[in-house]
MITORGU-420252 format. One record per atom (N, C-alpha, C, O, CB): residue number from 1; atom name; y, x, z. Coordinates in Angstrom, 1 decimal. Glycine has a CB too. Layout:
N
ATOM    k   a      py      px      pz
ATOM  NUM  CA       Y       X       Z
...
This chain:
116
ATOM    k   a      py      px      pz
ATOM    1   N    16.9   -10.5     8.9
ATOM    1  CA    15.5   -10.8     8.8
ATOM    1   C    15.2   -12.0     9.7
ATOM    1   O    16.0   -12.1    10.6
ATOM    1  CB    14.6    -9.6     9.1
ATOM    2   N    14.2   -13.0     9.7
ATOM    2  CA    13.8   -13.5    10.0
ATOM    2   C    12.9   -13.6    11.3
ATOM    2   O    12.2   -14.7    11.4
ATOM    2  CB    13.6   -13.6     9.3
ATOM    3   N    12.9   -12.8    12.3
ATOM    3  CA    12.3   -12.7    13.3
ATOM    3   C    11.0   -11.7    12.8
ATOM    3   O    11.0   -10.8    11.9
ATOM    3  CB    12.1   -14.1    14.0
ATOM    4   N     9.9   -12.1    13.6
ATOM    4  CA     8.9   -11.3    13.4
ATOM    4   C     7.8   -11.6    11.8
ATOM    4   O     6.6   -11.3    11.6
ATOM    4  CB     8.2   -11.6    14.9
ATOM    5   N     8.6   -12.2    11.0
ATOM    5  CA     8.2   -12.8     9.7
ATOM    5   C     7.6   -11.7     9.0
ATOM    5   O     6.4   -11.8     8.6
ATOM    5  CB     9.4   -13.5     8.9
ATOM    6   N     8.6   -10.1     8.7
ATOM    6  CA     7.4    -8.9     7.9
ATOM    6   C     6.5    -8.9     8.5
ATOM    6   O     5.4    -9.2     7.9
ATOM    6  CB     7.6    -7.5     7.8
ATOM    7   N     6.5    -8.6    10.0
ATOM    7  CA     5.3    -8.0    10.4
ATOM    7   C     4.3    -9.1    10.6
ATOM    7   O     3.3    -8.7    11.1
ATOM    7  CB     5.4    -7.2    11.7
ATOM    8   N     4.3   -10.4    10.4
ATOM    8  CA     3.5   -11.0    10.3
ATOM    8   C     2.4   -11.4     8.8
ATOM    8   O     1.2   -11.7     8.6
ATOM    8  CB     4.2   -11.7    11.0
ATOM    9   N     3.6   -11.2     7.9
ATOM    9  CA     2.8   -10.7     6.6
ATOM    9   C     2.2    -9.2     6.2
ATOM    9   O     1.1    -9.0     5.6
ATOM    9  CB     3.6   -10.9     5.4
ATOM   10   N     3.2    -8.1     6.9
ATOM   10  CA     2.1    -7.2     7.0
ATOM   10   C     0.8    -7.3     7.5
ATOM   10   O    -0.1    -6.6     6.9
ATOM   10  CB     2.5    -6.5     7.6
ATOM   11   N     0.4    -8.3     8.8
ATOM   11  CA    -0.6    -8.1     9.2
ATOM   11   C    -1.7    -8.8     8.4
ATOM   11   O    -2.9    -8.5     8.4
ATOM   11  CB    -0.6    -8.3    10.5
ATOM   12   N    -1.2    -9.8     7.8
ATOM   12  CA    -2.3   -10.5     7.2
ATOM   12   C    -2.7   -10.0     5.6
ATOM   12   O    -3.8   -10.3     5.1
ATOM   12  CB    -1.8   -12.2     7.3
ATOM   13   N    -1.6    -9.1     5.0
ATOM   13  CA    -2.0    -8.7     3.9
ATOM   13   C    -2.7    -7.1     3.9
ATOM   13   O    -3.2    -6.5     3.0
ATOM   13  CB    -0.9    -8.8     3.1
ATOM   14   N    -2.6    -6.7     5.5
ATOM   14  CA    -3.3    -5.7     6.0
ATOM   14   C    -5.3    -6.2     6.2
ATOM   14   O    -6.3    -5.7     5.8
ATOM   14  CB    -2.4    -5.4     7.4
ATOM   15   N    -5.0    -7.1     6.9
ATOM   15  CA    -6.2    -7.9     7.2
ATOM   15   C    -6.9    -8.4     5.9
ATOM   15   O    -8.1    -8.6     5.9
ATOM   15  CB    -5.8    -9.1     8.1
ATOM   16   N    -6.1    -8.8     4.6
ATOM   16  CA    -6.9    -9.1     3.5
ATOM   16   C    -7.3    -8.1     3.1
ATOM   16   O    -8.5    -8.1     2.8
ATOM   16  CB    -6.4    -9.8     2.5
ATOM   17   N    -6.9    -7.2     3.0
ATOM   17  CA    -7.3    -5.8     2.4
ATOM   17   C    -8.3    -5.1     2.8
ATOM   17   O    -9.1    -4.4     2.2
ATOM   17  CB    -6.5    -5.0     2.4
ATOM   18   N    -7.9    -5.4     4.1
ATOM   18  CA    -9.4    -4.3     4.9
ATOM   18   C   -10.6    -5.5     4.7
ATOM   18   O   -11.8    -5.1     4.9
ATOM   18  CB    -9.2    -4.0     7.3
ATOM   19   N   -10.4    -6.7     4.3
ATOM   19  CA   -12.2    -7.4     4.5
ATOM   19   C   -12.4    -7.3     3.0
ATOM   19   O   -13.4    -7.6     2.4
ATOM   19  CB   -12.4    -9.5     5.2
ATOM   20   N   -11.3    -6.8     2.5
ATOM   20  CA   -12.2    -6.9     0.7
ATOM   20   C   -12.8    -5.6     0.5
ATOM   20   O   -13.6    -5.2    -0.3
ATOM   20  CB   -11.0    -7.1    -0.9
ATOM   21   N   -11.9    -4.6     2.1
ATOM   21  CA   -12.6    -3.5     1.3
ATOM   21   C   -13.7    -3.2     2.0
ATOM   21   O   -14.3    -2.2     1.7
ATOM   21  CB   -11.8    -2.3     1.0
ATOM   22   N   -14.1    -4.1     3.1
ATOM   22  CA   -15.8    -4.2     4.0
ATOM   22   C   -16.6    -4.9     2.9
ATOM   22   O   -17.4    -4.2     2.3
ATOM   22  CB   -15.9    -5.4     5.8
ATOM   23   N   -16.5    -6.3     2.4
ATOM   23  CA   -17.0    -6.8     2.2
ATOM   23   C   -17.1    -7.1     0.9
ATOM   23   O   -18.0    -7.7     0.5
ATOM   23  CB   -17.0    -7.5     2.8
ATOM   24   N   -16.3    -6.7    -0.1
ATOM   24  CA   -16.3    -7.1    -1.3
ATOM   24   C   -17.7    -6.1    -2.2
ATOM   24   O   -17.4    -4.9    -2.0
ATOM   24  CB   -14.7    -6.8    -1.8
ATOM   25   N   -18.9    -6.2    -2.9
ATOM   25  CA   -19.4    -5.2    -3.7
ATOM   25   C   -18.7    -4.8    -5.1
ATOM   25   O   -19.2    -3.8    -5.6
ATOM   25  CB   -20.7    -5.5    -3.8
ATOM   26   N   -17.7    -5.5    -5.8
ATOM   26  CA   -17.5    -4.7    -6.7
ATOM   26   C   -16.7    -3.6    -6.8
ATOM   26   O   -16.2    -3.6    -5.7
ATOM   26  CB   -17.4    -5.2    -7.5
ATOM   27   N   -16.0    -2.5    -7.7
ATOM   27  CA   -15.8    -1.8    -7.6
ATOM   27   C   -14.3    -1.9    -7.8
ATOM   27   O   -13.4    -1.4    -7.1
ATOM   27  CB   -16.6    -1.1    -8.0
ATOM   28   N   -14.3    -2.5    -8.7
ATOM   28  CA   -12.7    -2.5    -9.4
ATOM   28   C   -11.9    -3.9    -8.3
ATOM   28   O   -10.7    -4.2    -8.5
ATOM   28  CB   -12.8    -3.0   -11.6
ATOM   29   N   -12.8    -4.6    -7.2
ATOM   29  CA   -12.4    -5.5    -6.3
ATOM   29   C   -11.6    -4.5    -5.1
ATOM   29   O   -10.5    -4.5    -4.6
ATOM   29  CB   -13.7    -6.4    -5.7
ATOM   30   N   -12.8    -3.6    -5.1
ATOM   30  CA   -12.7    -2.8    -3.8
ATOM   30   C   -11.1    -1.6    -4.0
ATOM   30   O   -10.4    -1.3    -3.0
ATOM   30  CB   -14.4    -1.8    -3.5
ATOM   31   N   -11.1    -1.3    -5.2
ATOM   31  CA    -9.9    -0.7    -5.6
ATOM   31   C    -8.5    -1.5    -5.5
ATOM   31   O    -7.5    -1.0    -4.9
ATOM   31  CB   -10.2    -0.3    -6.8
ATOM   32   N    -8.8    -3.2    -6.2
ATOM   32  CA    -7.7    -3.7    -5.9
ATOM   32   C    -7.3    -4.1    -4.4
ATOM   32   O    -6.1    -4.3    -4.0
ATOM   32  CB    -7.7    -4.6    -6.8
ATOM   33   N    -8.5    -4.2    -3.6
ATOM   33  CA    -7.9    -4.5    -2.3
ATOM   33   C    -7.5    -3.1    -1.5
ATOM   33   O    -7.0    -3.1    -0.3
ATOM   33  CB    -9.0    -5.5    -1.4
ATOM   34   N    -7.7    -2.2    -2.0
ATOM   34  CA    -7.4    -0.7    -1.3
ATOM   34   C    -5.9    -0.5    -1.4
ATOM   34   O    -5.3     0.0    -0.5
ATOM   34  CB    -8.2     0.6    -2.0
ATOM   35   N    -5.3    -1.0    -2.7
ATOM   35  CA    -3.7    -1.6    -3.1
ATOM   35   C    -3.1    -2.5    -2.5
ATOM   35   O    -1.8    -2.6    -2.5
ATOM   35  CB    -3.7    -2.2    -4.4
ATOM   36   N    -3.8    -3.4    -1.7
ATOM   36  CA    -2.7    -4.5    -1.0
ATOM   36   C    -2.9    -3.4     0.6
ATOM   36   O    -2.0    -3.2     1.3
ATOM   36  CB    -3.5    -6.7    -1.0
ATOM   37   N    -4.2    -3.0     0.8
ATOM   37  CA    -3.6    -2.5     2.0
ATOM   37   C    -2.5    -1.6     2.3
ATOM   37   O    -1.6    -1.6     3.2
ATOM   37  CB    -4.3    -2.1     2.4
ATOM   38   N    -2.9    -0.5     1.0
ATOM   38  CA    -1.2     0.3     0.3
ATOM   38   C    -0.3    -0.3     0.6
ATOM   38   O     0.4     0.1     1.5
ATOM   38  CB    -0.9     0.4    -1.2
ATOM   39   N     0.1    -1.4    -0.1
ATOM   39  CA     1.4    -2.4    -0.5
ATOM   39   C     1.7    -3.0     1.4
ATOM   39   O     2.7    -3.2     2.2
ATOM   39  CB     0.5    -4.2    -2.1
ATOM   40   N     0.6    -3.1     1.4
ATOM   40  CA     1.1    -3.7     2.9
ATOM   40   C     1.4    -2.3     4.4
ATOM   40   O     1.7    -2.5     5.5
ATOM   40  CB    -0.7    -4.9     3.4
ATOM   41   N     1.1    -0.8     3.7
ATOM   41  CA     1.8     0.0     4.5
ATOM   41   C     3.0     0.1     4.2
ATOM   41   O     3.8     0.4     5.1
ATOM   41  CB     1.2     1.2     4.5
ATOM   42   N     3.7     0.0     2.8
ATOM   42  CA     4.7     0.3     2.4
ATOM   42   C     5.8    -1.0     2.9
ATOM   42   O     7.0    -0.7     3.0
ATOM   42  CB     4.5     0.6     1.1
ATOM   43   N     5.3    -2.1     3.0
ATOM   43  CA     6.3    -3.1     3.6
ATOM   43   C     6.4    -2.8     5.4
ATOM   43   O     7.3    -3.2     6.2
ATOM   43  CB     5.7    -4.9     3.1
ATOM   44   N     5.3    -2.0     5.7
ATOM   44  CA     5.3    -1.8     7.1
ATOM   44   C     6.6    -1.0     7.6
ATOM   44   O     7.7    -1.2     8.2
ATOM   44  CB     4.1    -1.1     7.5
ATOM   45   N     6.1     0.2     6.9
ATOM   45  CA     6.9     1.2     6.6
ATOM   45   C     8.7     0.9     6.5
ATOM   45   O     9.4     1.6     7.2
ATOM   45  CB     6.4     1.8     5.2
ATOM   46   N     9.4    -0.3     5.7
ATOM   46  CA    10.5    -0.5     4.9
ATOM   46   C    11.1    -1.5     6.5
ATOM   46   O    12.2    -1.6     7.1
ATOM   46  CB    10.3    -1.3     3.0
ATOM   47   N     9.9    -2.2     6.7
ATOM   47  CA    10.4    -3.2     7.9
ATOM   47   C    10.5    -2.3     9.0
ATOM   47   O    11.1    -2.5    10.0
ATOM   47  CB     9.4    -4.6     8.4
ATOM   48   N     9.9    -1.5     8.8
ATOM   48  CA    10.3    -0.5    10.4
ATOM   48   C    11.8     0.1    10.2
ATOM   48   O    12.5     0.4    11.2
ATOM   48  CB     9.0     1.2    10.6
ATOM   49   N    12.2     0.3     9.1
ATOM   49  CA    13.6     1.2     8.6
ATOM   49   C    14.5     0.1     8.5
ATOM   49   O    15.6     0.5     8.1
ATOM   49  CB    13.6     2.2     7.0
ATOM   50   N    14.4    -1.2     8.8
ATOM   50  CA    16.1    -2.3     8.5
ATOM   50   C    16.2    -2.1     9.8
ATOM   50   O    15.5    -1.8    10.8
ATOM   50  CB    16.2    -4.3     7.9
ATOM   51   N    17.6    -2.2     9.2
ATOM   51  CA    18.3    -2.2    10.6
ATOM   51   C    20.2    -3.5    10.0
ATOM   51   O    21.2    -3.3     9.3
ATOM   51  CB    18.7     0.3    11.2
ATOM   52   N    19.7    -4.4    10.8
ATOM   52  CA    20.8    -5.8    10.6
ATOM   52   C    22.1    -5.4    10.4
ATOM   52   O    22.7    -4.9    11.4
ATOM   52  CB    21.0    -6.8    12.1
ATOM   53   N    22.9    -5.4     9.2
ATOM   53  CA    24.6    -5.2     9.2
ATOM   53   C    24.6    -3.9     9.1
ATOM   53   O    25.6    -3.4     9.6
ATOM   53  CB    25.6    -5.6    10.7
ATOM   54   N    23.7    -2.9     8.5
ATOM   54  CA    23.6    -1.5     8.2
ATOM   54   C    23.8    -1.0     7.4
ATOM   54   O    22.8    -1.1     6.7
ATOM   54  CB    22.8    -1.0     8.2
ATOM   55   N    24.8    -0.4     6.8
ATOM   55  CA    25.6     0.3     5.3
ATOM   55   C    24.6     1.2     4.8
ATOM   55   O    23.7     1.6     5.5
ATOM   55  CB    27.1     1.3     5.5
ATOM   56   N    24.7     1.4     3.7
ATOM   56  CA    23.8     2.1     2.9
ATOM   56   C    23.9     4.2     2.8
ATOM   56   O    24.4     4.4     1.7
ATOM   56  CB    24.1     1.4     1.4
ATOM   57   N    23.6     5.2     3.4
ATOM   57  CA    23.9     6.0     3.9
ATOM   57   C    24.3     7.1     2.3
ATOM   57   O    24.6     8.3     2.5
ATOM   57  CB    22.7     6.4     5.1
ATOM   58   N    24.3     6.6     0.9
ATOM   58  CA    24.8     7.2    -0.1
ATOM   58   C    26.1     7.1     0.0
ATOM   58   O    26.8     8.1     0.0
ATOM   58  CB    24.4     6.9    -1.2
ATOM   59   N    26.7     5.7     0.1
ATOM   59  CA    28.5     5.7     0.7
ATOM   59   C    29.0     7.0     0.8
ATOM   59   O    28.2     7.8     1.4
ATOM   59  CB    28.9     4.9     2.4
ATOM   60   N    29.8     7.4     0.4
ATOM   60  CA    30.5     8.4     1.1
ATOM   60   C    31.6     7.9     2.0
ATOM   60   O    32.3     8.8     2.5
ATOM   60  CB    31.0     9.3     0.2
ATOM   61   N    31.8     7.3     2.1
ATOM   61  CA    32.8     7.0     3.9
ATOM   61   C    32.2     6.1     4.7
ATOM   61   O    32.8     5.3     5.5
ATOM   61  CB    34.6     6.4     3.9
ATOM   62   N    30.6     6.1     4.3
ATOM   62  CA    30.1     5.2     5.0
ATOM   62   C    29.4     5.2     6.9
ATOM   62   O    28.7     4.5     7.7
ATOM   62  CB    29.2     4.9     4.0
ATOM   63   N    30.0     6.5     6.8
ATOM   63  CA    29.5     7.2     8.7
ATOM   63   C    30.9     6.9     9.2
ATOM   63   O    31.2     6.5    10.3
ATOM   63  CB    29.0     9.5     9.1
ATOM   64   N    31.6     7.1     8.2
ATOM   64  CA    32.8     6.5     9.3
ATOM   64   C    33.3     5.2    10.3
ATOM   64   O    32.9     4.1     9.9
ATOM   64  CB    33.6     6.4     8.7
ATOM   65   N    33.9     5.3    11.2
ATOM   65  CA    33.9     4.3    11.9
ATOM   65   C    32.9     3.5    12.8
ATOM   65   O    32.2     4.4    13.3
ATOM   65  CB    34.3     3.8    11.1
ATOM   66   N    32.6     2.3    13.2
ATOM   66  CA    31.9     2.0    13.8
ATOM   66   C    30.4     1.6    12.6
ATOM   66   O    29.2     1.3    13.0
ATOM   66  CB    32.8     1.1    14.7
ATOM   67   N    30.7     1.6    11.9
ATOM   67  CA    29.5     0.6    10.8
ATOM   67   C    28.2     1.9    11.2
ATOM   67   O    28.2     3.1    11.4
ATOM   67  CB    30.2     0.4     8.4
ATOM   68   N    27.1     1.0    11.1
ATOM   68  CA    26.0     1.6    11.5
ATOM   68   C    25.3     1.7     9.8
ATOM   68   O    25.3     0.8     8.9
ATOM   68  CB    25.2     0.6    12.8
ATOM   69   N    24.8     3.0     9.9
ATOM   69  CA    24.1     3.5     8.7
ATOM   69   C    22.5     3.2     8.9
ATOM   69   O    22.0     3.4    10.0
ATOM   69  CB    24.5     5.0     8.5
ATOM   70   N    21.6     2.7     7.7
ATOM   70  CA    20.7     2.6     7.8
ATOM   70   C    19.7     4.0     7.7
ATOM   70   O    20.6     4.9     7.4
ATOM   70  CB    20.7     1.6     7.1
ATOM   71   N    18.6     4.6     7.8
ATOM   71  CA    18.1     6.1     7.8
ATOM   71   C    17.4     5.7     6.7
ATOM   71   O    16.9     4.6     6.5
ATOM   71  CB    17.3     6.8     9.2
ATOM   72   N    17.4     7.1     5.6
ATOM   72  CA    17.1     6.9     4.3
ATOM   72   C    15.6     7.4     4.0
ATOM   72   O    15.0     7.6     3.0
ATOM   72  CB    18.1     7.5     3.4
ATOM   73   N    15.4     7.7     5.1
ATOM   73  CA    14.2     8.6     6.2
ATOM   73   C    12.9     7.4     5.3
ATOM   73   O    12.5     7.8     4.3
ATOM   73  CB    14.5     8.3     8.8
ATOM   74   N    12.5     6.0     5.8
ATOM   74  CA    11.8     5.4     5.0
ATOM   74   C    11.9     5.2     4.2
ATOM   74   O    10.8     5.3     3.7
ATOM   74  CB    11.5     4.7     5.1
ATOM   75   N    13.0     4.8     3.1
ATOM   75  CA    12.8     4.0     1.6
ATOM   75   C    12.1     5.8     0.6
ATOM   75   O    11.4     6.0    -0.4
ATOM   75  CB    15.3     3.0     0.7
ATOM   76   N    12.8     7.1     1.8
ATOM   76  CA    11.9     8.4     0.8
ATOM   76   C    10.4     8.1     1.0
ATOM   76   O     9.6     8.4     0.1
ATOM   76  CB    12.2    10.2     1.5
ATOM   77   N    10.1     7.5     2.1
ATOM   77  CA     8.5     7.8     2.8
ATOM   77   C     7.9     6.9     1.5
ATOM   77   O     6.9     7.3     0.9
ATOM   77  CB     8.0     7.0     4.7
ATOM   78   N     8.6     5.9     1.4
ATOM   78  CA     8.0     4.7     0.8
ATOM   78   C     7.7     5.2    -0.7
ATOM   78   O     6.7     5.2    -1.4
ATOM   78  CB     9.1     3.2     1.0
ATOM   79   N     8.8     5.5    -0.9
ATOM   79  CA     8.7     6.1    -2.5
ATOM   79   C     7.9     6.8    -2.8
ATOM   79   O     7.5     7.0    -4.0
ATOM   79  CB     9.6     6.8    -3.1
ATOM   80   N     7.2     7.6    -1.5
ATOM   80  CA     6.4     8.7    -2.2
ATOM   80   C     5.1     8.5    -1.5
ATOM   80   O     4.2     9.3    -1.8
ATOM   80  CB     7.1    10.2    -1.9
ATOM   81   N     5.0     7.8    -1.0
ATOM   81  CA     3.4     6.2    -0.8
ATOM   81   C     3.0     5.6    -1.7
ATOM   81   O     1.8     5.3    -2.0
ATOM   81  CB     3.7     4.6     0.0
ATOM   82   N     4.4     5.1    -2.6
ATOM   82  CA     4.1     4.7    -4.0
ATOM   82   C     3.3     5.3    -5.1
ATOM   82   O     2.3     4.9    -5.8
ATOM   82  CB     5.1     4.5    -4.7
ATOM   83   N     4.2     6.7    -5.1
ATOM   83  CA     3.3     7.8    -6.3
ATOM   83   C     2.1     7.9    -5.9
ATOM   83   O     1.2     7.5    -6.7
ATOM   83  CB     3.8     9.6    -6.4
ATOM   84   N     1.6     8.3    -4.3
ATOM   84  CA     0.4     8.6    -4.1
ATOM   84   C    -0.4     7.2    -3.9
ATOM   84   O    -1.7     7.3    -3.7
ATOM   84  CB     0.4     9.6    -2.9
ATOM   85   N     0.2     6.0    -4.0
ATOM   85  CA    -1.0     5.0    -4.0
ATOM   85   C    -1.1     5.0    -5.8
ATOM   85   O    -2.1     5.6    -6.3
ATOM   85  CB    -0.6     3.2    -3.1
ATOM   86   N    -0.1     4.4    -6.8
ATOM   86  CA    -0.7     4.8    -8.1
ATOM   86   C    -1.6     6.0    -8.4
ATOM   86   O    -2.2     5.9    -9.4
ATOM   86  CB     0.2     5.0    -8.9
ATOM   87   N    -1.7     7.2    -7.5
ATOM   87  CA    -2.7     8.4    -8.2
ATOM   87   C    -3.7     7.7    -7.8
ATOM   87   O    -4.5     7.4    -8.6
ATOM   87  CB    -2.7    10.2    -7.7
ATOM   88   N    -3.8     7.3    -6.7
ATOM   88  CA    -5.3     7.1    -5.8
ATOM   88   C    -5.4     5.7    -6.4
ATOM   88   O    -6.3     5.1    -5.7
ATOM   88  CB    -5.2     7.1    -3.8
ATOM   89   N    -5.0     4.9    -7.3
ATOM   89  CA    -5.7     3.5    -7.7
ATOM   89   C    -6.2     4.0    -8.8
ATOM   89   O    -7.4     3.9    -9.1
ATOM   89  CB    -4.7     2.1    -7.9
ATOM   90   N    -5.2     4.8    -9.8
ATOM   90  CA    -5.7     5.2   -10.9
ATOM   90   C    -6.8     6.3   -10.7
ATOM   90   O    -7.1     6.7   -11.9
ATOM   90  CB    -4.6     5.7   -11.8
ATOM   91   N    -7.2     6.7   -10.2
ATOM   91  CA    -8.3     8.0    -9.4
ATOM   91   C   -10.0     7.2    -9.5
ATOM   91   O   -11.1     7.3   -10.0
ATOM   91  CB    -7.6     8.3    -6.9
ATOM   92   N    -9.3     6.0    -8.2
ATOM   92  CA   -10.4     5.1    -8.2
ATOM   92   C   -10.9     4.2    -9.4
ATOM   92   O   -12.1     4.0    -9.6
ATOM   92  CB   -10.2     4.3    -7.1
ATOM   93   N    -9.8     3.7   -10.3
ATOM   93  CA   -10.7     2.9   -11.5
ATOM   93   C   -11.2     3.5   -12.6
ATOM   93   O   -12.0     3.1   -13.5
ATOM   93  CB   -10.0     1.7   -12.3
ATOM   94   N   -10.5     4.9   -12.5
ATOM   94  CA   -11.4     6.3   -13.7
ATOM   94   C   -13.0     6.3   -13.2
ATOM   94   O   -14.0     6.4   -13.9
ATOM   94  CB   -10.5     8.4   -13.3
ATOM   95   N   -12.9     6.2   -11.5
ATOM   95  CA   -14.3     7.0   -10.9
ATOM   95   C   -15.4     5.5   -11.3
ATOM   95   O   -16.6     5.5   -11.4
ATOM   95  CB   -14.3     7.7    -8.7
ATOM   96   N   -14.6     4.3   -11.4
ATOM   96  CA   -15.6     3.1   -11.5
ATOM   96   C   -15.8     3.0   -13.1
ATOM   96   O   -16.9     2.8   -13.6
ATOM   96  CB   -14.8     1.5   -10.8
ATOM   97   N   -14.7     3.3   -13.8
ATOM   97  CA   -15.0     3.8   -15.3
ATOM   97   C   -16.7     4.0   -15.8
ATOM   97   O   -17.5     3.6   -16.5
ATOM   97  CB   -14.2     5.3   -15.5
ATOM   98   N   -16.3     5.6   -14.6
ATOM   98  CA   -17.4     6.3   -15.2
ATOM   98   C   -18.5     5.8   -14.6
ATOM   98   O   -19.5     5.8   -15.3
ATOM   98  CB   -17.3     7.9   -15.0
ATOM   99   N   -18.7     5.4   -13.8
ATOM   99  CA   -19.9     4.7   -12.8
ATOM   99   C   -20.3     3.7   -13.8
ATOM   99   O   -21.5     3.5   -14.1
ATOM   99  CB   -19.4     3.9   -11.2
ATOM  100   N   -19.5     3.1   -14.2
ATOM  100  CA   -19.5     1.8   -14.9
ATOM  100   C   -20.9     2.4   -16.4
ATOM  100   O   -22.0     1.9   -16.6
ATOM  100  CB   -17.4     1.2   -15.7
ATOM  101   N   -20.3     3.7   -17.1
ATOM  101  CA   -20.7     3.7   -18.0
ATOM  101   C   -22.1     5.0   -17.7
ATOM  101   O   -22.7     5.5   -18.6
ATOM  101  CB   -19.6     3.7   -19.1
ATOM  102   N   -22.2     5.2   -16.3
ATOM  102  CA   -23.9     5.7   -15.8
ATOM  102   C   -24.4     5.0   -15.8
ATOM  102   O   -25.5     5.1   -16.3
ATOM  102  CB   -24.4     6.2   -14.8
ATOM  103   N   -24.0     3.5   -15.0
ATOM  103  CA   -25.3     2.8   -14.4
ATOM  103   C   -25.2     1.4   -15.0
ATOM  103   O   -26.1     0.5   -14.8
ATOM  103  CB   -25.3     2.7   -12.6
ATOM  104   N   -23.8     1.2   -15.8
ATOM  104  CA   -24.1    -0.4   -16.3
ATOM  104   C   -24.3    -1.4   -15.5
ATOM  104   O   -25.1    -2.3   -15.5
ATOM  104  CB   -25.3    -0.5   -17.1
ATOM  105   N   -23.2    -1.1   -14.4
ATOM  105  CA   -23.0    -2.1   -13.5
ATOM  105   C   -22.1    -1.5   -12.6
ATOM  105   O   -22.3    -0.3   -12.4
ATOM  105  CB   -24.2    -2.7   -12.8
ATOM  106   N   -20.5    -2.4   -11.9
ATOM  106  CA   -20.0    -1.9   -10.7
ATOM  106   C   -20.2    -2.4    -9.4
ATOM  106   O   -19.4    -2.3    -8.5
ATOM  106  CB   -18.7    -2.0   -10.9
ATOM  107   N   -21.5    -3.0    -9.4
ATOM  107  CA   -21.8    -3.4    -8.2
ATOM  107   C   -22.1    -2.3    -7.3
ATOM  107   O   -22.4    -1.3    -7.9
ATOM  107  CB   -22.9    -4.3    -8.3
ATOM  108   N   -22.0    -2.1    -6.2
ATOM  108  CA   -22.3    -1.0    -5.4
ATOM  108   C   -23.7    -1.0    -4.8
ATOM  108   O   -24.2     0.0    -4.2
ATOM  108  CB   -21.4    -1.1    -4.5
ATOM  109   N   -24.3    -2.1    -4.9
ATOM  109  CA   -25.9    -2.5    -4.5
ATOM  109   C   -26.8    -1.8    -5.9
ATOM  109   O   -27.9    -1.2    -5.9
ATOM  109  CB   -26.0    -4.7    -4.2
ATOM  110   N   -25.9    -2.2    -7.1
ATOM  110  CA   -26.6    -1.2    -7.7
ATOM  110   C   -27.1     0.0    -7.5
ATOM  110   O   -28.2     0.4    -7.4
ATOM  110  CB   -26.2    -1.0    -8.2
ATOM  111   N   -25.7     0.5    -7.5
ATOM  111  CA   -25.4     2.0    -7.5
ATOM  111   C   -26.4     3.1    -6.1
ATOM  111   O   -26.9     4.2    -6.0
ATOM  111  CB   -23.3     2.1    -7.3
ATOM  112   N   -26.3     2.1    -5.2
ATOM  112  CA   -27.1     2.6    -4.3
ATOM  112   C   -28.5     2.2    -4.3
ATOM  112   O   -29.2     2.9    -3.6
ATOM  112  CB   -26.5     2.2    -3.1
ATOM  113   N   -29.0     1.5    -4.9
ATOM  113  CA   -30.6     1.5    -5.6
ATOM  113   C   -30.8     2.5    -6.3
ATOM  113   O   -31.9     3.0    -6.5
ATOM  113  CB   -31.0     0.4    -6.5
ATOM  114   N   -29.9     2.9    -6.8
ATOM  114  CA   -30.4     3.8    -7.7
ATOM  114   C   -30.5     5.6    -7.5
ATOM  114   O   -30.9     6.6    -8.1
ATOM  114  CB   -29.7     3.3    -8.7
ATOM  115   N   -30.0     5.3    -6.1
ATOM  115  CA   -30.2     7.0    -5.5
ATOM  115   C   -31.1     7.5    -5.5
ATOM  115   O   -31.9     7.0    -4.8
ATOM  115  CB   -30.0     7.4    -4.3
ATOM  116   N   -31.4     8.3    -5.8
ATOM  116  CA   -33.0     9.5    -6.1
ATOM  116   C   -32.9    10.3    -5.2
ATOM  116   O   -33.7    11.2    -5.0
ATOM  116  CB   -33.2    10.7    -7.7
């Protein structure tokens, strides 16, 4: 790797994500930037687990000797960040769906006018 190069796109695709999801009003915006902040835990996550000149720990004679094994500990975390960010994207554009077809608009300035 490149020095501090992930974590420096982590932070900024962290940082895009969190201002779309302050500032953006639509709905299906606010969902897609709730995905890059996802996307940007999961590269956090994968850059925290390299490790330089690190064999792959399925090998089977791969603990042997001096070669350093990488821990399979994140790419599981990551995988299963994945499933639960697809439930939770698909979760959120079902709930904007239905919003969509109560109020005939995904603005959120709507939707909150219109609280009784």
């Amino acid at each position: 790797m490149t020095g501090n190069f992930p974590y420096l796109v982590v932070g900024i695709l962290f940082v895009m994500g969190f201002i779309g999801i302050v500032f953006e009003k639509n709905l299906v915006k606010i969902a897609i930037a709730v995905s890059v902040v996802e996307a940007a835990t999961n590269l956090f996550i994968i850059t925290l687990g390299y490790r330089s000149g690190g064999s792959i720990p399925v090998w089977t004679m791969a603990g042997s000797g001096s070669s350093r094994m990488v821990l399979p500990t994140p790419q599981a975390l990551t995988l299963t960040a994945i499933v639960i960010g697809l439930a939770t994207t698909a979760l959120m554009l079902s709930f904007a769906m239905s919003i969509y077809r109560h109020y005939g608009s995904l603005d959120v300035r709507d939707v909150r006018r219109l609280r009784g």
